[in-house]
C-alpha positions in Angstrom: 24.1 9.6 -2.2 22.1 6.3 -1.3 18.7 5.6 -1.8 16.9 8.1 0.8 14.8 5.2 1.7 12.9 6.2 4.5 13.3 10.4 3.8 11.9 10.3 0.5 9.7 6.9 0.9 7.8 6.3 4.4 5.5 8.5 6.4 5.8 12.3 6.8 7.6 13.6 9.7 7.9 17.4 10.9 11.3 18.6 10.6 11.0 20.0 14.4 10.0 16.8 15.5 12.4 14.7 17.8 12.1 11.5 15.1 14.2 13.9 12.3 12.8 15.2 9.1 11.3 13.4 6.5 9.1 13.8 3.3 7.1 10.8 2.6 6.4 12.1 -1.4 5.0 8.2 -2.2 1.2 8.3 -1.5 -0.8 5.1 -1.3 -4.7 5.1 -2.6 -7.9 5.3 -0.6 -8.7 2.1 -1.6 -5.7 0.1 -0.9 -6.5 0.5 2.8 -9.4 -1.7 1.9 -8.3 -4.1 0.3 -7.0 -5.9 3.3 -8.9 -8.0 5.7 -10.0 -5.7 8.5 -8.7 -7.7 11.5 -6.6 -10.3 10.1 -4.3 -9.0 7.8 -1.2 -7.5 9.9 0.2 -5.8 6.8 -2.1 -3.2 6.4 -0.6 -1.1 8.8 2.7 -1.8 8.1 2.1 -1.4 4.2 0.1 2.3 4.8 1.5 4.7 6.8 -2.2 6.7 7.5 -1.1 9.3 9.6 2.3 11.5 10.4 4.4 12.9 13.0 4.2 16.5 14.1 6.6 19.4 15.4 5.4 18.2 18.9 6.1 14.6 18.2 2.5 13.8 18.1 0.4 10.8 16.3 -1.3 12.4 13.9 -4.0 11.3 11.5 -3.8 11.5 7.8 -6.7 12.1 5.2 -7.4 9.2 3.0 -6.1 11.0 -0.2 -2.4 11.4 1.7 -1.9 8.4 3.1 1.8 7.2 2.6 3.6 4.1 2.0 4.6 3.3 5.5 7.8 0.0 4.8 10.7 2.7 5.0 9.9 5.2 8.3 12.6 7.1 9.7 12.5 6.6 13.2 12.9 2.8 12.1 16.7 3.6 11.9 17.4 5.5 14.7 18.6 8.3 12.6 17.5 12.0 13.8 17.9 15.0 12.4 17.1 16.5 8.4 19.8 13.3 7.5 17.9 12.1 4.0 20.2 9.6 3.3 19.9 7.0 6.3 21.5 4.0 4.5 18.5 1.7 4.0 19.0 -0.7 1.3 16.3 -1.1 -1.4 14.9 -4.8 -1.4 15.7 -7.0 -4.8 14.2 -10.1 -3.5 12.1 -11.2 -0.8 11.9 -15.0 0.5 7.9 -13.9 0.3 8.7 -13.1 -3.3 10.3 -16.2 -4.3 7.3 -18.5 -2.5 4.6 -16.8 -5.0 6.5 -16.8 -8.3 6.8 -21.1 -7.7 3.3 -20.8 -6.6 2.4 -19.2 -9.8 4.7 -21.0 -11.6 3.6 -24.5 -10.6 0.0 -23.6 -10.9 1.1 -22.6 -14.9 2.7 -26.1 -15.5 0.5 -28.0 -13.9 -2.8 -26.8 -15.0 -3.7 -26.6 -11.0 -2.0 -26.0 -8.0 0.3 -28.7 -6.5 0.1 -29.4 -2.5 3.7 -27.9 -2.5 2.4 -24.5 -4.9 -0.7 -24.5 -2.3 2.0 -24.5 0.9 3.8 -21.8 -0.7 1.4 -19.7 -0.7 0.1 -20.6 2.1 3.1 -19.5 3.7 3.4 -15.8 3.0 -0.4 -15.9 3.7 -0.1 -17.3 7.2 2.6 -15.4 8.4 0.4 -12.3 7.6 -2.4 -13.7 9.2 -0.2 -14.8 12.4 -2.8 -15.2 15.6 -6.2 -14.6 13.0 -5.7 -17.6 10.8 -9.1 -18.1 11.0 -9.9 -15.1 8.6 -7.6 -16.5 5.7 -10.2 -17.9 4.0 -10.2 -21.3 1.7 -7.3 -21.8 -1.1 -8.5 -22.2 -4.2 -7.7 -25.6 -5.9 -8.4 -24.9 -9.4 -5.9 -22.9 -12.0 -8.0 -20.0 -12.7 -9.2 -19.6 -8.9 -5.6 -20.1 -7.6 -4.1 -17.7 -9.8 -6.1 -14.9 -9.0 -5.4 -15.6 -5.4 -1.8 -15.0 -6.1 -2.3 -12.1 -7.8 -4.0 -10.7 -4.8 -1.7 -12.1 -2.3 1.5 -10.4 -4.5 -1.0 -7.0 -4.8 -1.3 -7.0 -0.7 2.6 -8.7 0.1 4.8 -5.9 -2.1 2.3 -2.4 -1.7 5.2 0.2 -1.7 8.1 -2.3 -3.3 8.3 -1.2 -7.0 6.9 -4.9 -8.0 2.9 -4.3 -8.8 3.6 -2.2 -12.3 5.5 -4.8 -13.3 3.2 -7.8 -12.7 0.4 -6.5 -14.1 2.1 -5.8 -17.3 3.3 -9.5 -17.6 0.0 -10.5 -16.6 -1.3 -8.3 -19.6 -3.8 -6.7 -17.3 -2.0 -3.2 -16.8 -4.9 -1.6 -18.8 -7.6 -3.4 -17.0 -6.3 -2.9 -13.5 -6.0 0.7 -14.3 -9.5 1.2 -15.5 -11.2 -1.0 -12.4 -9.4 1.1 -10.4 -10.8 4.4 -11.3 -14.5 2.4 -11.2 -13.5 1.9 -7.5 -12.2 5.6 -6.6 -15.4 6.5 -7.6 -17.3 4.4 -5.6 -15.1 4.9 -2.5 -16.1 8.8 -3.4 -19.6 8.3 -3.2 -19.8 5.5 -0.4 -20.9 3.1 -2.9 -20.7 -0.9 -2.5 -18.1 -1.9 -0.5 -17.7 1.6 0.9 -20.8 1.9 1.6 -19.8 1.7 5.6 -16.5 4.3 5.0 -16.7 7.5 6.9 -16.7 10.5 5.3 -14.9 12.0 8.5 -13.1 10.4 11.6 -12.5 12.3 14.4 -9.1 12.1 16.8 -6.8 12.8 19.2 -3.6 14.5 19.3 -1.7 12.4 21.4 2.1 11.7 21.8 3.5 9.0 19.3 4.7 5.7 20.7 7.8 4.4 19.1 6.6 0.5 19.7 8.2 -2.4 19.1 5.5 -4.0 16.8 3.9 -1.4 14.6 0.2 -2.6 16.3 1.7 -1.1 19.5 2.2 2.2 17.3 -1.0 2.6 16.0 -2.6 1.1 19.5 -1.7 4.5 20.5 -4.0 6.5 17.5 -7.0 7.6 19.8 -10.3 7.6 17.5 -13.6 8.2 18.7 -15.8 5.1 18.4 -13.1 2.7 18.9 -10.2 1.2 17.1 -9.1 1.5 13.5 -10.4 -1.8 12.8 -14.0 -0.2 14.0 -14.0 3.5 13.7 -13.2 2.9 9.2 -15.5 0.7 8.5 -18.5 2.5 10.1 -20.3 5.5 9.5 -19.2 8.5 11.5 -20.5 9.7 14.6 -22.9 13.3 14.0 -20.5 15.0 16.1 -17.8 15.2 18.0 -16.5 15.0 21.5 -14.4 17.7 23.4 -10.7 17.0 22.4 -11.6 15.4 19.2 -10.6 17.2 15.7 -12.6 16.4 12.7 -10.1 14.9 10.0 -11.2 13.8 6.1 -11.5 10.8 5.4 -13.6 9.7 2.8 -14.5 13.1 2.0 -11.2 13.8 1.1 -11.6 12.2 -1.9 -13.1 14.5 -4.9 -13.6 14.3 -8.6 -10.1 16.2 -9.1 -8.7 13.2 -7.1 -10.7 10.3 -8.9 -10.6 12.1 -12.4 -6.6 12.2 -11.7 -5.5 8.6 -11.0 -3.0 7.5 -13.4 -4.0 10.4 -16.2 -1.0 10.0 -17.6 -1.3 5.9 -18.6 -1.7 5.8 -22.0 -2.4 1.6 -23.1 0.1 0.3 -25.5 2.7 3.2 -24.9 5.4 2.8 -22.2 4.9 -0.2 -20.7 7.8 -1.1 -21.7 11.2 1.0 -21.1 12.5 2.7 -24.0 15.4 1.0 -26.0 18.8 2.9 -24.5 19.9 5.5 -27.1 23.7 3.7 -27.5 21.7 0.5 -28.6 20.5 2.1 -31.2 23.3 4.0 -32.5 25.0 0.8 -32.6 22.7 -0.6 -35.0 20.9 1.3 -37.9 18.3 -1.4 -38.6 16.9 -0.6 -34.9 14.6 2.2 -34.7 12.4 3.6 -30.8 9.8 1.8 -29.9 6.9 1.1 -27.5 5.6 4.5 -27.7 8.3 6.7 -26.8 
């Protein structure tokens, strides 16, 4: 079979629904959602896949603890039915991709950013940012600060695209990422810092689901009380709700259970690295299995 791209990966779709069956099994975290600029950023929505499609082909919202990585959807193909296989091709390298690693690279070799590393990444940011480039904020000009602007920018550009493991673990920061991670699941939990403003509930409509052209259209069609996305998350709920509205988790879908589960099986200095292939070592005696395995 092929890769089940958009069955296995993408958002969850009823199997009675009109759009065809799909599982969406890759969740993305709470606080991914927020690590995008709030009006700017047009990949947030594309990235995050926060809600699902119903039996009666209905828009509906998810909870933050089941949000799912939203590149791969179904209905993207035009394939209907419980098909799992739709023929989508996993992406090796993006033109995004290749702008970064010469921004990083540059930056390495030159001890600071060069106007060509800062056009680079200038690039994937502005195409992001495509009618709010007003909200990109200032490139850093020195090594340090223009590093960690890459690593951001490759941490928002590839959510869902097999790359971030990878970088942090050349990056050496695999451990730390991990651990500053759970210190902000925890403080999305309890509406501390930066979450302060997070609802613990959002309330919504079930409303038919627009198959749009531009994935803004789509999610134009989520009804929320209080406004838009770009409103109704970063506010405190309303006491209660309207006729018509259901009360879905948001915030308060995220327990200890969740935040004491996040990456429980990461171990530091053990599998970061793939194991060496069993024939590898048969082949040579002096070789023994490494890297924790």
């Amino acid at each position: 079979t092929d890769s089940k791209l958009g069955f296995s990966n993408g958002l969850r779709i009823d199997g009675s629904s009109s759009y065809g069956a799909a599982n969406g099994q890759i969740e993305a975290i709470p606080t991914y959602f927020y690590e995008f600029d709030q009006i700017g950023d047009s990949r947030r929505d594309v990235t995050i896949a926060y809600f699902s499609i119903n039996k009666d082909d209905q828009i509906d919202l998810a909870t933050a603890n089941l949000m799912r990585d939203g590149k791969f959807r179904k209905y993207w193909t035009g394939i209907t039915g419980t098909n799992q296989t739709l023929g989508a091709n996993w992406p090796i390298l993006r033109y995004a991709d290749v702008l970064l690693m010469f921004a990083e690279a540059d930056n390495e070799i030159n001890g600071s950013p060069t106007a060509e590393a800062i056009a680079a990444y200038e690039a994937v940011r502005r195409r992001a940012f495509t009618g709010h480039e007003g909200r990109m904020g200032t490139t850093p000009t020195d090594k340090e600060g223009f590093f960690r602007a890459v690593q951001q920018e490759r941490f928002l550009e590839f959510g869902g695209e097999g790359i971030r493991k990878y970088d942090l673990i050349r990056w050496n920061e695999l451990e730390s990422i991990v651990n500053n991670t759970r210190v902000k699941l925890a403080a999305f939990q309890k509406g501390e810092g930066k979450y302060a403003n997070v609802p613990n509930y959002v309330y919504t409509k079930l409303v038919p689901f627009r198959n749009a052209a531009s994935v803004s259209q789509e999610m134009a069609g989520l009804e929320l009380l209080g406004g838009t996305v770009q409103e109704v998350m970063y506010k405190p709920a309303p006491s209660s709700a309207l006729e018509g509205y259901v009360r879905k988790n948001w915030r308060a879908a995220v327990n200890d259970t969740y935040v004491q589960g996040f990456a429980v099986a990461f171990k530091p200095g053990q599998s970061e690295l793939f194991p060496l292939y069993s024939d590898v070592i048969n082949q040579n005696f002096r070789l023994k299995q490494d890297y924790g395995y």
